[in-house]
C-alpha positions, 0 to 999 in steps of 0.5 A: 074207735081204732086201735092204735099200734106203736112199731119201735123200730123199723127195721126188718122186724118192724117194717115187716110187721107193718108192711103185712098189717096194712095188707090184713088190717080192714078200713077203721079197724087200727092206726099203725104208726112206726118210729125210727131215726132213719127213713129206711129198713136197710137190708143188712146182709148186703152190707159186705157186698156194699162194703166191696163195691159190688151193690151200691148202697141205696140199692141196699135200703128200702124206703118206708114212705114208698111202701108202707102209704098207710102206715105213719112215720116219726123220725125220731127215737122211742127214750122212753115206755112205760107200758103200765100207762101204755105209753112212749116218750118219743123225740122226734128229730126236732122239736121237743119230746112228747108222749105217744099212747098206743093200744098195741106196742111192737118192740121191734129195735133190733141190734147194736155192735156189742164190743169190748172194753179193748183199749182202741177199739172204740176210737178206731173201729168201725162196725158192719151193722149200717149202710153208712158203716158199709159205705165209710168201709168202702171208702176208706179202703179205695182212699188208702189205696190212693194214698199209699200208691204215693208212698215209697215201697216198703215205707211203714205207713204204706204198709198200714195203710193197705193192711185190713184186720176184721174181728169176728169169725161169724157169718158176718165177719167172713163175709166182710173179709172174703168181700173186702178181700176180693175188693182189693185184688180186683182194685190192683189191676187199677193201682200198677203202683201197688202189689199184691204182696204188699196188701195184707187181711187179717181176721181174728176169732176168739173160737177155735172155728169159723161160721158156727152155722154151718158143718166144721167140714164147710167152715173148715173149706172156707178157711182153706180158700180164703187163706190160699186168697191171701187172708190171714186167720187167726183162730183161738186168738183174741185182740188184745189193743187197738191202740192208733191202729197198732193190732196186739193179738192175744198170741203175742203178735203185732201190726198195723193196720188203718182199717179195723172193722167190728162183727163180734158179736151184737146187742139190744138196744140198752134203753129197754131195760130202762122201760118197766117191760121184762128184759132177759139176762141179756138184756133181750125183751122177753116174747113166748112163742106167740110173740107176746112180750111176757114175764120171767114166769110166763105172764102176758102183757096184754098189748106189748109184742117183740120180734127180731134182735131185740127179742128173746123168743124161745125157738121149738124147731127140731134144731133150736139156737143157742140156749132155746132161742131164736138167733139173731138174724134176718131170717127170724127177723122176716119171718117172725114179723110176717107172723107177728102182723098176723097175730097182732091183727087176730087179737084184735079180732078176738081170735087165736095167736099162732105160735113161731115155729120155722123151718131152717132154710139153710146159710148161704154167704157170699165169699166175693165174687164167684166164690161161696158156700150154702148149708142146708142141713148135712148137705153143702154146696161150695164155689161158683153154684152156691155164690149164685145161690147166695146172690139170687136167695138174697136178690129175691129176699129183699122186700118189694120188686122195685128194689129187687130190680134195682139190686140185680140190675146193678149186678148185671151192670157189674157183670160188663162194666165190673166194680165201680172203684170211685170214692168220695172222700170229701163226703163227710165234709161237703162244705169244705171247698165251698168255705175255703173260697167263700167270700166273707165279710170284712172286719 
């Protein structure tokens, strides 16, 4: 009979890890289904340039039903796995819970924001970690604009509206400011009412440095260039309230700002130390080098694999991550889901698992537009040639052509037609103009 393969998660990890099983797996020999809420893997690091206005957001998603034709799909979420009956509690979008068996388990959920008991920010925030994060972001900061070109200069509510504080000095955070940033000044050319002086971009970083990735020399060039751009860093300072958007940082200054986006930091999913499978003291689902999900001591769990975010898999590369383990990004992601399809497909067959072992490609982020850096071991590239660099590295990442002619085409239109600036305000209420004129019936 076929073996059944449960993928949790269907994110990079996890829709890799499919993707790949359908090449490798002959007729008959498994069943591979995928659960996840969403119908789509979303390409994460274009999340700033979604944000900016630079990629249009479904460019930025890849559909699973288009690419993956043998793999099923359950909308919904895994609640609940017991791994000692081989079992998961799935609840689908509607309907009732049920319980799904599976040969195979793939623990692939990826991430969450992980923040902090900081009074306001979970009222006021937004994350960086989905598409419909990055799109609200762009939203509201064209909707801010247009709202305080209304309002008279120097008024406090103007002056907060056009204000933007991002908390996080990783390669996300500074992505998402050098983005947003850039976003802005171009969107002054259409708002004559409104200055440059009068916009305002803070980013605060716990650490005395930005970008651990990358060399200190090449973080340090990124604060000068995006400071002579009109960001405000604020190393070795922590947010103390958020408070209705009034900003206290640690080191006794204060603001206002509309806007406030999270990138501190990220966490696995909580509902997997509730599952009887090990989980690290960080709440990681613990993998060795083969992928296999195995005890604190090194004891397999037959049937049970992790990958991605949500893993804790020891990296025995030449320049291993904090504490010997992988770090959380997409390129471990990717990779070890391409490993892991392989692995999966070789037990199945009686034959040997390969161990993890990747070579670092280097970091490259982009800094807005025709702005960037690229690190590559001891040697760095900064401006113009590694924003290209950054642009085709992760145009040519994305998985499937399809979506790779979607993503370039849409930079060669901004290339002479430049950003799209129009937002849609009314989107999170699309019922609204039709209520208010809606004919009712009489009492």
């Amino acid at each position: 009979m076929a073996k059944k393969i449960l993928i949790v998660g269907g994110g990079y990890a996890g829709f890799y890890t499919a993707w790949k099983l359908e090449k490798l797996l002959r007729a008959g020999e498994a069943e591979v289904t995928i659960v996840d809420p969403l119908p789509y893997m979303a390409y994460l690091p274009f999340l700033p340039e979604v944000a900016s206005g630079s990629i249009e957001p479904r460019h930025a998603v890849v559909a699973r039903r288009r690419h993956l034709s043998r793999t099923h799909n359950i909308a919904g979420k895994v609640t609940g796995i017991s791994h000692a009956t081989k079992t998961a509690t799935v609840q689908p979008a509607e309907g009732p819970a049920f319980d799904l068996a599976y040969d195979h388990i793939v623990l692939t959920t990826g991430s969450v924001s992980r923040t902090f008991p900081i009074p306001g920010i979970a009222d006021r925030a937004i994350g960086m970690k989905t598409i419909e994060e990055a799109v609200s972001v762009r939203d509201r900061l064209v909707d801010n604009f247009e709202r305080a070109a209304t309002l008279p200069v120097g008024s406090p509510e103007r002056a907060r509206l056009l204000t933007v504080t991002v908390v996080g000095g990783g390669f996300a955070g500074i992505e998402s400011i050098a983005e947003l940033r850039s976003f802005a000044s171009s969107l002054l050319r259409r708002y004559p009412e409104l200055s440059f002086d009068e916009t305002t971009f803070h980013l605060v970083e716990a650490m005395g440095r930005i970008m651990p990735e990358v060399s200190e020399k090449t973080a340090e060039w990124v604060v000068r260039d995006q400071t002579r751009r009109g960001v405000h860093i604020h190393l070795d300072t922590q947010l103390s309230s958020a408070v209705d958007g009034n900003i206290e940082l640690s080191t006794g200054e204060r603001f206002e700002s509309d806007l406030i986006v999270w990138t501190a930091g990220v966490m696995p999913r909580p509902f997997l130390r509730d599952t009887d499978l090990p989980i690290g003291p960080r709440g990681h689902v613990i993998g060795n080098t083969q992928l296999r999900v195995t005890t604190e001591e090194g004891v397999v769990l037959e049937g049970a694999w992790t990958a991605g975010d949500t893993s804790q898999v020891p990296d025995i590369s030449p320049t291993p991550g904090p504490g010997g383990f992988c770090v959380p990004n997409a390129q471990h992601a990717v990779r070890q889901g391409k490993l892991l399809a392989k692995n999966i497909a070789a037990d199945l067959r009686g034959e040997g698992a390969r161990e993890y072992n990747h070579k670092n490609a280097g970091a490259v982020a982009g800094l807005g537009v025709n702005t960037g850096v690229f690190q590559s071991g001891g040697f760095a590239m900064k401006g113009y040639f590694a924003w290209l660099a950054h642009r085709f590295y992760h145009g040519l990442a994305i998985p499937s052509w399809e979506r790779k002619w979607r993503v370039f085409g849409g930079w060669v239109g901004h290339f002479f037609l430049g950003r799209d600036i129009v937002n849609l305000p009314e989107l999170e209420r699309p019922r609204a103009i039709f209520e208010e004129f809606a004919a009712r019936p009489k009492a």
